[in-house]
N, C-alpha and C positions, 0 to 999 in steps of 0.2 A: 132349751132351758138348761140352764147350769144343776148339777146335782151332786150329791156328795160321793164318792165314790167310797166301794167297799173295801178297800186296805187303808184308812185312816187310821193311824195308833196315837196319834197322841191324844182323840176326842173320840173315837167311836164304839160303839159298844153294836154290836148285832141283836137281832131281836127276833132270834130265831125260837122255837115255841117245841122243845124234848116232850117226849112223853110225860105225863102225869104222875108218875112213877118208876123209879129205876129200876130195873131188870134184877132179877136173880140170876144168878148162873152157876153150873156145875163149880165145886169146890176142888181146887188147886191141892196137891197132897199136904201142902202146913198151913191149913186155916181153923187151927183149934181154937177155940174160944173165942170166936169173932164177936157172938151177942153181947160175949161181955166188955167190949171194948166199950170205954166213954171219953167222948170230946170231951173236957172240964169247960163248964159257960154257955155249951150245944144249947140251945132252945128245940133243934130238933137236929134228932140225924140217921142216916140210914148206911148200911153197911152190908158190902158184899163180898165173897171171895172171887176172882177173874183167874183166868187161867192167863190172861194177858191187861200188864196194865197200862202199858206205851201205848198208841196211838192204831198198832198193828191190830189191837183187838176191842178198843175202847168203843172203837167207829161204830164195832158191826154191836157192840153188846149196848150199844146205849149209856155208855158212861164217860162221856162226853161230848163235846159239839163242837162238830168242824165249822161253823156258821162264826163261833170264840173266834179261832184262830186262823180266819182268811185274810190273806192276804198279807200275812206276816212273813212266809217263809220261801223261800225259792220252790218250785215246783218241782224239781230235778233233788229235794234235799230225801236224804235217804231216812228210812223208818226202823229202829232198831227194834227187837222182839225178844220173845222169850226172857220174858220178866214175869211169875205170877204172884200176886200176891195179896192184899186187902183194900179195899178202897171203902172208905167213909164219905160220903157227903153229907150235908146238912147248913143248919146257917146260926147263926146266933142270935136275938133279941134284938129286934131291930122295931121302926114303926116305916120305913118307909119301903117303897115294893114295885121297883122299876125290873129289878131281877124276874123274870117271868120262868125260866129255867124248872123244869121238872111240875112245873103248874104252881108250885110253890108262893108266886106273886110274892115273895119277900125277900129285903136285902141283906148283907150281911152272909151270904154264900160261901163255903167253903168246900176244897175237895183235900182229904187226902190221904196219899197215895203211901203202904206198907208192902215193900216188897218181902219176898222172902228171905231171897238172898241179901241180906245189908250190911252193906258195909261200915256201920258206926255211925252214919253219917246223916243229916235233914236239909233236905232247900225251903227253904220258904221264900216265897215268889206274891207279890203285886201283880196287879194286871196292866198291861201297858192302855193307855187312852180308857175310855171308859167303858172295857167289855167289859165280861166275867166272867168268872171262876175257872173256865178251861183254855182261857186265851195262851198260855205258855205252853201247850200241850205238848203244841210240834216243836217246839225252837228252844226248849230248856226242859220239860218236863220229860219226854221220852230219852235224850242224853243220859239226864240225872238217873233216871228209875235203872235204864241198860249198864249204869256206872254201882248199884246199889244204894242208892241213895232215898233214901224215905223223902218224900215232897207233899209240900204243903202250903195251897195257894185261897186267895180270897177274891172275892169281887170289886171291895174294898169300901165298902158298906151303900155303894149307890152306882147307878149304871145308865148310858146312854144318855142321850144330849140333852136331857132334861134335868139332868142329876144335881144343876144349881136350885134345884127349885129343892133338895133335902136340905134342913136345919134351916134355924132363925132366923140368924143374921149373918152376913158377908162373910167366906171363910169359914163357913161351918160343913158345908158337905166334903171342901179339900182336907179339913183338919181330923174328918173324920175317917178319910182313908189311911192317916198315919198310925190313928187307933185300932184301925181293923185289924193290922198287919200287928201291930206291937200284942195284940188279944190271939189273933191267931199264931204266933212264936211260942208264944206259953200255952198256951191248948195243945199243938202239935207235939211239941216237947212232953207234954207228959201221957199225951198218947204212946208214941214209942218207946216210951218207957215202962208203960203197959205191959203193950203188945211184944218189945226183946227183953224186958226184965231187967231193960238199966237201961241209961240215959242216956242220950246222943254225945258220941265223944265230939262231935263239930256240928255246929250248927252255922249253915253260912245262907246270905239272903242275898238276892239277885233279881232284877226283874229289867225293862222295855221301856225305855221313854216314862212315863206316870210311873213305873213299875223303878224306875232305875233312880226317881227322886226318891221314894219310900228306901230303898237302899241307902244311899245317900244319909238321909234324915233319921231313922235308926241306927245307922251308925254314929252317929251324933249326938243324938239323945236314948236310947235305949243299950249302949253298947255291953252292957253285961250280960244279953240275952244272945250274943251271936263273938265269933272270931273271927268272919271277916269280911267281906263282899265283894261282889262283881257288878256293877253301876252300867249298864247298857244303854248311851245315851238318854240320860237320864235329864228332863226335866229342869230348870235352875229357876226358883222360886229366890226376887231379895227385894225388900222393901222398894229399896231407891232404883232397885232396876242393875242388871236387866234381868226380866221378865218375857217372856212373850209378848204382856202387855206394852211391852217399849219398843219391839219390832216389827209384828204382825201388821200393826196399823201403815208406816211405810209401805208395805207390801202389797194392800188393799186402795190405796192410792197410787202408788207410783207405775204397777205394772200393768195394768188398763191402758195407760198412756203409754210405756214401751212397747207393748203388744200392738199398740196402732199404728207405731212408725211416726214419720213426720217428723215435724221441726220439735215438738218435744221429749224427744225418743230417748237419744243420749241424755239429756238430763237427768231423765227419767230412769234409765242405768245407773246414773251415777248416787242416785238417790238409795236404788234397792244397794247397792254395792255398798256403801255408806254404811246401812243398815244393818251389815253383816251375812247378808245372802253372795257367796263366795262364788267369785269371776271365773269362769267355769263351769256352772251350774244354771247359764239359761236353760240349758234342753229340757228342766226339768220344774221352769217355773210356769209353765201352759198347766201343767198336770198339778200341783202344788194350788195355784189359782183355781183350780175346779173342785179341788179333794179335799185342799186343809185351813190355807188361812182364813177364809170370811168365815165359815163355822167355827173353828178353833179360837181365833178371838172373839164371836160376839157373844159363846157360852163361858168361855171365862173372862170375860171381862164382866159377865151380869153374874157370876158366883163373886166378883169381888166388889164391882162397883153398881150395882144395879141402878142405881139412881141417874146412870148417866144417860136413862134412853126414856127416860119416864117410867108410863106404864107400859111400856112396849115391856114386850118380854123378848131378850135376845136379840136385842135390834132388827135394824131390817136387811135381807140379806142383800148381798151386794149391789149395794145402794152407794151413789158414785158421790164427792165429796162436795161438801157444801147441803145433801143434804140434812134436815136438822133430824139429829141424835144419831147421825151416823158414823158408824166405829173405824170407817176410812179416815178421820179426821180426832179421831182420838188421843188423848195426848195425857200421857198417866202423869207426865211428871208434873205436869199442872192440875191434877182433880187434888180434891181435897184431905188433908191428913188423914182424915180416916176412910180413905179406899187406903193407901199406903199404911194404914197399922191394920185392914185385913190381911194384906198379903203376909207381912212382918208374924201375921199368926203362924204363918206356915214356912217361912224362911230358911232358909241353909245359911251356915255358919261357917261351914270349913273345920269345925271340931269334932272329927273324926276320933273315935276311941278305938278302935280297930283295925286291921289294914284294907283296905279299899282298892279296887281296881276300876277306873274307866276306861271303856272304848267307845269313842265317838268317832262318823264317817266326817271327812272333810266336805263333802257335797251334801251334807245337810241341809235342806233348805226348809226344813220345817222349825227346829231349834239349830239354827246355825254357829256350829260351833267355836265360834268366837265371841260369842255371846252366851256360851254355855259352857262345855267343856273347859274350854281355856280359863275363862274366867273361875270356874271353880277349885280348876289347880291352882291357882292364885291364893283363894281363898282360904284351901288348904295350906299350901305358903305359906300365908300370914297367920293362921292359927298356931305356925309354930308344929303341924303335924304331916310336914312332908314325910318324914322318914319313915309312915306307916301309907303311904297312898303313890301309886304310881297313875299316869293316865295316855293310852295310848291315841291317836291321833290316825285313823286310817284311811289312807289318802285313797278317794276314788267309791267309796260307800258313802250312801245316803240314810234315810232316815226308816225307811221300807225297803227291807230286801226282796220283796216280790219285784221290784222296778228292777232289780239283775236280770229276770226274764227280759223286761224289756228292752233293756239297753245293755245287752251283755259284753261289748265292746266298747263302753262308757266307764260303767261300773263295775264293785267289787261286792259280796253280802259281807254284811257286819258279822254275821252269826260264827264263822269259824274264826276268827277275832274273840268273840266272847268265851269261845269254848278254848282255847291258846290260855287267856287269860282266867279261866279259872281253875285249869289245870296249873297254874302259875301260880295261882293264891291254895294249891291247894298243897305245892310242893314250900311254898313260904313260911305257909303253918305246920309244914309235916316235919323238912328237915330244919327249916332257916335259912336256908336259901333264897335269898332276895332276886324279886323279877330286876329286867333287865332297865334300866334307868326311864322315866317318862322319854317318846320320842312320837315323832312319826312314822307310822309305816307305809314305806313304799309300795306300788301298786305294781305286783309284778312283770314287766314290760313280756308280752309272748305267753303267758300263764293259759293254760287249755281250762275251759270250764270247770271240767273235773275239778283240779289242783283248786280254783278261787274257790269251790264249795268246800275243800277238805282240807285246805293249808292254809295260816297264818300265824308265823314266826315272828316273834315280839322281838326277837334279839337282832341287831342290824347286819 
């Protein structure tokens, strides 16, 4: 039997069960006035001082879950330490309760993270696919914190493959993760300003796939609350497509019939190629086939279009075409106006008020980057705001850097790419110094392990 496997990011959330209550722990030498710290909006919150807030000590102290963030990061990826400082959890006012985290059953989860040492500076982070709140831990969160940086992430007000089932109507539980993020920017903001006595002199947001559209779309529409971003494979939500909803379905049809061989094999190639699943990237549609697309489109396709499977909830899972209400045979551009003015709720524009950085793998085969990436540069283009958005293009990365384990003479991890590029945006905003023009980057021919986890030079 086919099942989903556990490093999904663009749909999965773990549903791993923390204790009931966060740990106390001995007191770091600068956590004066911890009790009095307040989230602004908290419904509830709890707050500790940690002698370690990275991932080095979060593990053993209970102030996070490794369950968030598997299968997100290379296994070989190192762990930086000796950061201590405050950590706040808590969630804000929510009615729905997929989040199970600390016993809590409510969504709307946040963590975040007050080093001592700080550098001026705040991340605020989305969560990639539908975990929560500690999904970033390893792959952005423990960087940030070892860099000084105050961080500050959400769930993003709903979790795990049920998460269409929060709000009304069509578009209401994705619209609601733009809100969670733009609620939590202003909360965090005036937390450490609390907690250091003045205001974060930079506030920059970045996140993963789902994490990297909230980037994306905040800079967009919220852009007076941040200077500038780093978009990691982010997500491309647009009315007319494309969508997920305009590829995923090819994918759920044509590669059943490749994967069997025979006289409809090639066609059948030439179908997913069509598509924008990049020639190059079979070794990794067996695994894509088991792990992301029949889940991935039959949950968002029922957060946008629910009516296309009846009362089925979520269609039926890999159910071979022809049969009825099956999302193998799906076809967005012909449903009706209004599944296309749900999406339109949550759309990208390209109007960037900020500077913006993308890095997407070229062996994406989950949002394949020419249906995503590329297309967004574009759109950016035509807003008229290229001169504030660069997007890099890294040849040989896919959409899970846990698969660098597997294929480590295939692929490349996105993750030192992201960290290239935000040291880039942060040298943009510091001196004005502009990154290096949009390109692709080369996948270094001979590169030892080590170097593909610790090197990636945006300049050619």
């Amino acid at each position: 039997m086919r099942r989903v496997a556990a490093g999904a990011v663009l749909l999965l959330a773990f549903t791993a069960n923390p204790s009931d209550a966060l740990p106390q722990t001995g007191a770091p030498r600068d956590c004066d006035r911890v009790d009095h710290l307040r989230v602004p909006g908290a419904e509830h919150q709890q707050a500790a001082c940690l002698g370690e807030l990275t991932t080095a000590g979060t593990v053993a102290s209970g102030h996070t879950d490794p369950a968030d963030w598997a299968g997100l990061t290379p296994k070989d990826l190192s762990v930086p330490s000796g950061v201590p400082g405050i950590q706040i959890d808590g969630y804000f006012p929510d009615t729905s309760t997929t989040n199970t985290h600390h016993g809590w059953n409510h969504d709307a989860q946040f963590v975040i993270r007050l080093p001592d040492r700080w550098n001026g500076g705040l991340v605020v982070a989305g969560t990639p696919g539908n975990r929560a709140q500690y999904a970033n831990d390893r792959a952005i969160a423990d960087w940030a914190l070892a860099r000084g940086y105050a961080y500050a992430a959400t769930d993003k007000g709903n979790t795990g493959p049920g998460f269409h089932r929060d709000g009304r109507r069509p578009g209401d539980a994705v619209v609601e993760w733009n809100r969670r993020l733009t609620q939590l920017t202003r909360a965090a903001r005036g937390v450490v300003a609390q907690r250091y006595g003045r205001p974060a002199r930079r506030t920059l947001a970045t996140g993963i796939s789902n994490g990297g559209y909230l980037v994306r779309w905040q800079l967009e529409n919220h852009p007076e609350l941040y200077d500038g971003g780093v978009d990691w494979e982010g997500t491309l939500w647009t009315a007319e497509g494309p969508n997920p909803l305009t590829f995923l379905p090819t994918a759920l049809r044509a590669y059943p019939v490749y994967a069997a061989g025979g006289a409809g094999a090639s066609r059948a190639h030439r179908q997913l190629i069509a598509a924008g699943f990049p020639a190059g990237s079979e070794f990794l549609w067996a695994y894509h086939d088991r792990s992301y697309w029949d889940l991935t489109q039959r949950v968002y396709r029922e957060e946008f279009d629910p009516d296309f499977d009846g009362a089925t909830e979520a269609g039926t899972p890999y159910c071979t075409s022809g049969t009825p209400g099956c999302d193998a045979d799906y076809d967005y551009a012909n449903r009706p106006a209004r599944v296309h003015r749900a999406v339109e709720r949550v759309a990208l524009t390209g109007r960037i008020g900020k500077p913006l950085i993308t890095v997407q793998g070229t062996l994406d085969v989950l949002l394949p980057i020419s249906r995503d990436a590329d297309v967004y540069a574009r759109m950016v283009d035509d807003a008229g705001r290229g001169g504030m958005f660069r997007s890099y293009r890294v040849e040989g990365a896919t959409h899970t850097d846990a698969l660098y384990d597997t294929f480590p003479d295939r692929l490349r991890p996105l993750l030192p790419c992201h960290r290239s590029a935000f040291t880039a945006l942060e040298e943009w905003l510091g001196t004005g110094h502009r990154p290096p023009p949009s390109r692709t980057i080369p996948r270094p021919p001979g590169e030892d392990p080590v170097g593909l986890l610790t090197d990636c030079p945006l300049a050619g």
